[in-house]
N, C-alpha and C positions, 0 to 999 in steps of 0.2 A: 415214234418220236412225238413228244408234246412241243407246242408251241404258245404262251401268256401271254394272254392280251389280259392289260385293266383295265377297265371299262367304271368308271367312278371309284368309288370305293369295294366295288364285287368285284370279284376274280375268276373268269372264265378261263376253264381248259380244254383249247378246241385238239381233238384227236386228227391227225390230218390227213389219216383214211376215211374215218367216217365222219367228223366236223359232229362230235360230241359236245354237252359240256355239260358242267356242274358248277352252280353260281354257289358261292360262302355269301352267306347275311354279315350283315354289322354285328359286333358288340354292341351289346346294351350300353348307357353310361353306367359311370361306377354310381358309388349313393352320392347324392346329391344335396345341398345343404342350402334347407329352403329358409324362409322367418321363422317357421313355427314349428322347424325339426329337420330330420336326415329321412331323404325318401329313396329307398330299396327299390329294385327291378329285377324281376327274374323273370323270360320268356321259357313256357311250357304249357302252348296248350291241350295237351291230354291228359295234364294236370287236373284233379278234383279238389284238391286243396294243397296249399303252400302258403307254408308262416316262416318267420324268422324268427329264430330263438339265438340267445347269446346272454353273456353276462349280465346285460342290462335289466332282464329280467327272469333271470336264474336258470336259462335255460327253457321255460317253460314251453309245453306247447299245449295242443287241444286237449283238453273241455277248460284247462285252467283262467283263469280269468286275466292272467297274465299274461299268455297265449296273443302271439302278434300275427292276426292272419290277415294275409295280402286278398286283393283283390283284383280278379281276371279282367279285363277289356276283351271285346270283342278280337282282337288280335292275339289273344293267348300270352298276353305282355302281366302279369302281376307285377302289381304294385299297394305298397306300404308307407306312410309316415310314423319314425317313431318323434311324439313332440319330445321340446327340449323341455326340462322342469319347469320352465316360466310359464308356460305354453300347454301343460300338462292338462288342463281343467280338472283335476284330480285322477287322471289316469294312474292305474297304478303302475306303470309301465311307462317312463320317460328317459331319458340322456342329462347327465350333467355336460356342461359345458368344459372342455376343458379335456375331458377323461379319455383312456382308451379302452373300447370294447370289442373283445373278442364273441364272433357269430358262425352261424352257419344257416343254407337257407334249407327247411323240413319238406320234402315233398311225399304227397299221402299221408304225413303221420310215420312214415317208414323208415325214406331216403331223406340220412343227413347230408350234405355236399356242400363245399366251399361256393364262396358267392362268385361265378364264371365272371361277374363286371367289374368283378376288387380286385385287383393281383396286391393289392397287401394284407399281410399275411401273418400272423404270430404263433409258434409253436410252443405248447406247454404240458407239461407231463406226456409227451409223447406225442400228443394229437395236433394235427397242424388246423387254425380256424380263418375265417376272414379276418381283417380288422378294421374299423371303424376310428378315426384320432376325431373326435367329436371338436370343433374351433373354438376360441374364446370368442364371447359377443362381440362385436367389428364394432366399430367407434359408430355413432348414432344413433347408440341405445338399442341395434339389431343383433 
């Protein structure tokens, strides 16, 4: 017989023979919507590389130049900005304002996988992806 205690937002399951347990982490946030673009999160640190590829930039991934590869913190946390086209300084890889883009996030170059922090979701020709609704510029010129 289990018995749930919450304890903040982690979820201890104490066994009440032996007083076991196993803590669940947070969710990462979803993408987030800064001034200068939408920034991605994917935690995996035994990860060696991990990009985001999606319509915005045709899917691409490594060596292409188009190729959105995140970057690891000491935490195993990746993270990514894609700017918005104002914002671009000629990147050739930016967000229109406004738009909806379908993603997935690439780990190793191998594993495609929906973004665990999105649960929105668009499916087409078959294959289910993230989805990104990119926001119109907020009034003050942002």
């Amino acid at each position: 017989m289990f018995a749930r205690l919450l304890v903040r937002s982690s979820v201890c399951l104490f066994v009440i023979a032996g007083l076991g347990c196993a803590a669940l982490k947070d969710r990462l946030p979803p993408p987030a919507t800064l001034d200068s673009g939408i920034q991605f999160q994917y935690e995996d640190p035994a990860a060696w590389r991990v990009e985001v590829a999606g319509q915005f930039n045709e899917w691409k991934t490594f060596p292409d130049q188009k190729a959105i590869q995140m970057k690891k913190n000491d935490q195993g946390i990746w993270t990514a900005v894609i700017p918005f086209r104002e914002t671009s300084n000629g990147s050739p890889t930016y967000l229109e304002r406004g738009k909806r883009y379908q993603y997935k996030i690439v780990i190793n170059g191998t594993s495609w996988v929906q973004d665990p922090n999105n649960s929105e979701t668009s499916t087409e020709g078959g294959q289910t992806n993230s989805l990104i609704i990119v926001p119109e510029r907020r009034s003050g010129g942002k």
